[in-house]
C-alpha positions as CSV (number, residue, x, y, z in Angstrom):
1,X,59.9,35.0,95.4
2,X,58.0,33.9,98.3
3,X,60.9,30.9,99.0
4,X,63.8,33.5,99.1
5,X,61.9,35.6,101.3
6,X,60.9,32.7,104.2
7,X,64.7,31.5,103.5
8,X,65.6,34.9,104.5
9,X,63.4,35.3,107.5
10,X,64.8,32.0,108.8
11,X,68.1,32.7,108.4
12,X,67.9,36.2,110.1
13,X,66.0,34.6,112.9
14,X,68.7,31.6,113.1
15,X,71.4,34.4,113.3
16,X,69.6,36.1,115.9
17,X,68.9,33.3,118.0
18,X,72.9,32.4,118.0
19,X,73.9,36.0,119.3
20,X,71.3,36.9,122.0
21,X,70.0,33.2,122.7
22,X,71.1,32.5,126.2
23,X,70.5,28.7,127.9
24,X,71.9,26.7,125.3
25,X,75.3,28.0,125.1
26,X,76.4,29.5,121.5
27,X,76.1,33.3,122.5
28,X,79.0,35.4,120.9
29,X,80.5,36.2,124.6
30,X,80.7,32.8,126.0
31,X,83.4,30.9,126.5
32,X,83.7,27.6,127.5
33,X,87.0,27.3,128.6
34,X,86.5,30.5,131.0
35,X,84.9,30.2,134.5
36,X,83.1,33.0,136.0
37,X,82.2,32.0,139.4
38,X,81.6,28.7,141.3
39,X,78.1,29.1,140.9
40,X,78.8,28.9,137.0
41,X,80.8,25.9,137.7
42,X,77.8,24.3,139.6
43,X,75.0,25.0,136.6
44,X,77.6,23.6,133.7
45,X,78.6,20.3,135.7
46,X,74.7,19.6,136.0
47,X,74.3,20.2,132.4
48,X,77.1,17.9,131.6
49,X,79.3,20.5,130.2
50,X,82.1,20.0,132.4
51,X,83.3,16.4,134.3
52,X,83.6,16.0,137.6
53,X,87.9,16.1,137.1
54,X,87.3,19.3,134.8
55,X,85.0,20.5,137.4
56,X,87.3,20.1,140.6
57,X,90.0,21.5,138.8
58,X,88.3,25.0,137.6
59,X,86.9,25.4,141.0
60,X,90.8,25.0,142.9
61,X,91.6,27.4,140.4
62,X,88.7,29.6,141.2
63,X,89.5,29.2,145.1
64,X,92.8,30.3,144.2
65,X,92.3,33.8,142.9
66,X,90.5,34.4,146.3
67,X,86.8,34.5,145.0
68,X,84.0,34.1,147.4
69,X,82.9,30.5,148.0
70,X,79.2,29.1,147.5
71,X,77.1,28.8,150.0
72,X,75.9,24.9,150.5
73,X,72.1,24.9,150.1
């Protein structure tokens, strides 16, 4: 009885941690194929999410649709 019951617990806790986790990637409303804002762009090339070509070309298509630029730090 006890093994169902920690089995349960870990796979409610697994589920919950795969729709509200945020950092990892894996949350219901991402998508990876769908920019949001250079700034977005900046954080996933640094975690290796994206090349540098896939990178360049999300962020001409970005500055395309007339959204603000970044500001160079």
């Amino acid at each position: 009885m006890g093994l169902f019951w920690a089995t349960f617990l870990g796979l409610a806790l697994w589920a919950v941690s795969r729709l509200f986790g945020s950092g990892r990637g894996g949350g219901v409303a991402e998508d990876r194929h769908e920019a949001g804002d250079p700034d977005d762009l900046d954080l996933r090339l640094a975690r290796g999410e994206l090349d540098v070509t896939e990178y360049r070309t999300l962020h001409e298509e970005l500055a395309s649709t007339g959204l603000p630029k970044t500001v160079e730090r």
